[in-house]
Residue, then its C-alpha position, 0 to 999 in steps of 0.5 A: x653912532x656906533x652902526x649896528x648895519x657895519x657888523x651884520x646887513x641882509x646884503x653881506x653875503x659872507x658872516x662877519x667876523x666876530x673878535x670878543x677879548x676876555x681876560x686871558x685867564x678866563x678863556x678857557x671858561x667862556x670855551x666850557x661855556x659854549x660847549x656847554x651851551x650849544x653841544x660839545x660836537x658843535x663847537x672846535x677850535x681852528x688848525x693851523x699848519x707850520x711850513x718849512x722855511x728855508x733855514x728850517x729845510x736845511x737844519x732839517x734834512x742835515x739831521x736827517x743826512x747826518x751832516x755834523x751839526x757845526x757844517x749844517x749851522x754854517x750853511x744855516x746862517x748863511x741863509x737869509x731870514x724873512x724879508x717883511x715878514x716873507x720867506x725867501x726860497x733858497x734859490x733866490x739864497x744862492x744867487x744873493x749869497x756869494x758865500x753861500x754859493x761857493x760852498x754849494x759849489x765846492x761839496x757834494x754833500x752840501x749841494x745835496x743838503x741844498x737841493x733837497x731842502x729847496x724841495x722841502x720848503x713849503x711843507x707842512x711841518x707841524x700842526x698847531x692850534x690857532x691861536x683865538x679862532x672856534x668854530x660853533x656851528x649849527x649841526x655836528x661839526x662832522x657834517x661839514x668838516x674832518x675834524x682832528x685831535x688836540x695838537x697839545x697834550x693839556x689835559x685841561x683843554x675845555x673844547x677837545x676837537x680842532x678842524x681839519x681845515x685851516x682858517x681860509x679853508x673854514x670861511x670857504x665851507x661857511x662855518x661861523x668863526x669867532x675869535x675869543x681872544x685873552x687879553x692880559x690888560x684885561x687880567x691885570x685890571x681886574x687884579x687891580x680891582x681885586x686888591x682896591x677892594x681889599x685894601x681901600x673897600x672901593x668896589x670896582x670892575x670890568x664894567x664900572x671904572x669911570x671913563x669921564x674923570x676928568x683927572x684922569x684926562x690931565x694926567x693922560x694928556x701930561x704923557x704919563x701913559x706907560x702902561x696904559x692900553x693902546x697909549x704907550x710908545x713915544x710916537x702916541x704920547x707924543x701925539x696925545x700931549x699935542x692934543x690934550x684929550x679931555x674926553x673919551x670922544x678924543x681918545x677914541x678919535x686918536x686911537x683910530x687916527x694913529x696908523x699909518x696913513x690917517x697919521x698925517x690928519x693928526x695935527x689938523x685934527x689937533x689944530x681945529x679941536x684947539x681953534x686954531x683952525x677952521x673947521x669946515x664941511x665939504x656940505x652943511x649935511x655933514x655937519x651933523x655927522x663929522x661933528x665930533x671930528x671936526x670936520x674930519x671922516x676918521x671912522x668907516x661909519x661916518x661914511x655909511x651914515x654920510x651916503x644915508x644923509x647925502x644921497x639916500x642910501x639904506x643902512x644896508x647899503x651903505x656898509x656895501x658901499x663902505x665895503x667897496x670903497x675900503x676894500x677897492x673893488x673897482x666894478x662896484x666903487x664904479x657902481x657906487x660912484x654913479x649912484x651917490x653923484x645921482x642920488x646926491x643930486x636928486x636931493x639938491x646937492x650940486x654934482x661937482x659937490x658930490x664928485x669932490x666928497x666922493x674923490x675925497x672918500x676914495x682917497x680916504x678908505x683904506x685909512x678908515x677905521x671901525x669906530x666900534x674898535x675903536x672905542x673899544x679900544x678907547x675906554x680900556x686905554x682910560x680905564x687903565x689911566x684912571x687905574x694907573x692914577x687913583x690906585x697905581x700900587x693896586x694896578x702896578 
């Protein structure tokens, strides 16, 4: 149930983002690869640009002023950091900081220090490289954007350009980005496999560890899942010993289910896998569709497939609707609205039926989650059990 319509429709105007994981220490192959393939001129990675931020401003122009280092730390640590992962400008410093407004008003030079490096922050800093992103693209690179050189010194570097424009800015010029991401799970795994096959002569790879041993389940589900993918920390093994996943369908169900948000459907979910409750369906034709769930919408993709099955939606469509409704665009999940309730009603379903199941939708997109990360996600996790369990000196 994997929509191939939720990655690429004629409908989505912008490209989809393509997210590929590979082996952290094999990236730089799949990179040769690609120049290889569709022409070195045609292929770079992304910028990325390092701003000044308040302390940074002031640790800066302080060198510059040639203030002694120890008065320059003492108006730096005055100065608060990011708050949720925002940088705080030093005017809003100065008037939250007692401390730091009495020295501001007390010398000269370090109100100087202060409001010259209110005037820096923001300023592009350093260049760096982004940290998965290329580009390929159809014609050489320099038809469509200045590029620039390497912002390391390696040598060893198999794609030797990066755009001049960061990663907005390469969305907004229509060039294709894909993500080519190292994943050290990834590494270890195949390490693991190299050592099984050395010391027991068991063949194993990337593509071959079993994901329906049902040893494997037991073991997760008794909360041995330190070093596990996607399962560590308490919060999961907790929820995971709840549930007592005994196939991969649940694993991959708990992954999408454990966010915030989609957290709180956890122990229904849990409740009805067991049979300690019911499971029911807002209309039989979901049945078929939220099956595998319970009765619960847990992926994107059930939507897409439930306004096919509901209200006659084409594929393409329903990732239009699917998009409307998670990135909450009013006009068009007005639009959408009107066109379920009525095409839900031409095929015989009450419309106060429809206006619930599009209420609870509504309230339920911004958890969804694409069930095609997700079950990636799931087969690493039980991979890496199976590992952990059958060979755990090879995979530790």
């Amino acid at each position: 149930n994997l929509l191939f319509e939720r990655f690429l429709n004629p409908g989505r105007i912008s490209m989809p983002d393509i997210d590929l994981d590979f082996q952290d220490d094999r990236r730089g192959e799949v990179m040769e690869y690609c120049g290889v393939k569709y022409g070195a001129d045609k292929v770079a990675q992304i910028i990325t640009f390092g701003t000044l931020a308040a302390r940074g401003a002031v640790r800066d122009v302080g060198r510059v002023m040639n203030i002694p280092l120890p008065e320059v730390d003492r108006v730096a640590k005055l100065v608060p950091g990011p708050v949720q992962g925002k940088n705080q400008p030093l005017s809003l410093a100065l008037k939250q900081v007692p401390d730091l407004k009495a020295l501001y008003d007390s010398s000269a030079e370090i109100k100087k220090l202060i409001d010259i490096a209110g005037r820096m922050e923001g300023s592009i800093r350093n260049v760096g490289t982004h940290a998965a992103g290329v580009i390929i693209s159809d014609k050489s690179l320099t038809h469509y954007t200045a590029l620039h050189r390497p912002t390391s010194s390696d040598e060893n570097l198999p794609i030797k350009a990066v755009t001049q424009v960061d990663m907005d800015g390469v969305g907004d010029l229509g060039l294709l980005k894909v993500d080519f991401l190292g994943l050290v799970t990834l590494t270890i795994m195949s390490k693991a496999c190299e050592l099984i096959k050395q010391r027991h002569g068991v063949d194993l790879d990337l593509t071959t560890i079993p994901t329906d041993d049902p040893e494997t389940y037991r073991y997760i589900s008794s909360g041995h899942t330190i070093g596990m993918f996607q399962m560590e920390g308490n919060g999961m093994t907790r929820a995971i010993m709840q549930m007592q996943p005994n196939s991969l369908n649940n694993v991959i169900a708990i992954v999408a289910l454990f966010r915030p948000g989609p957290m709180e459907n956890i122990p229904v979910y849990i409740d009805r896998m067991h049979g300690k409750a019911a499971v029911s369906y807002m209309h039989e034709n979901l049945e078929p569709i939220l099956k595998d769930t319970f009765g619960l919408t847990v992926y994107q993709e059930q939507i897409m497939q439930a306004s096919i099955a509901l209200a006659g939606y084409t594929p393409s469509e329903s990732d239009d609707f699917r998009s409307a409704i998670s990135k909450k665009k009013e006009k068009e999940v007005k639009r959408h609205h009107e066109k379920f309730v009525k095409g839900a009603q031409e095929r015989g379903i009450a419309p106060e039926t429809a206006e619930a199941i599009f209420a609870q939708w509504e309230a339920f997109a911004h958890y969804g989650f694409n069930k095609s990360h997700a079950v990636n996600y799931g087969i690493i996790a039980v991979e890496t059990g199976y590992l952990k369990l059958h060979y755990p000196v090879e995979y530790m």
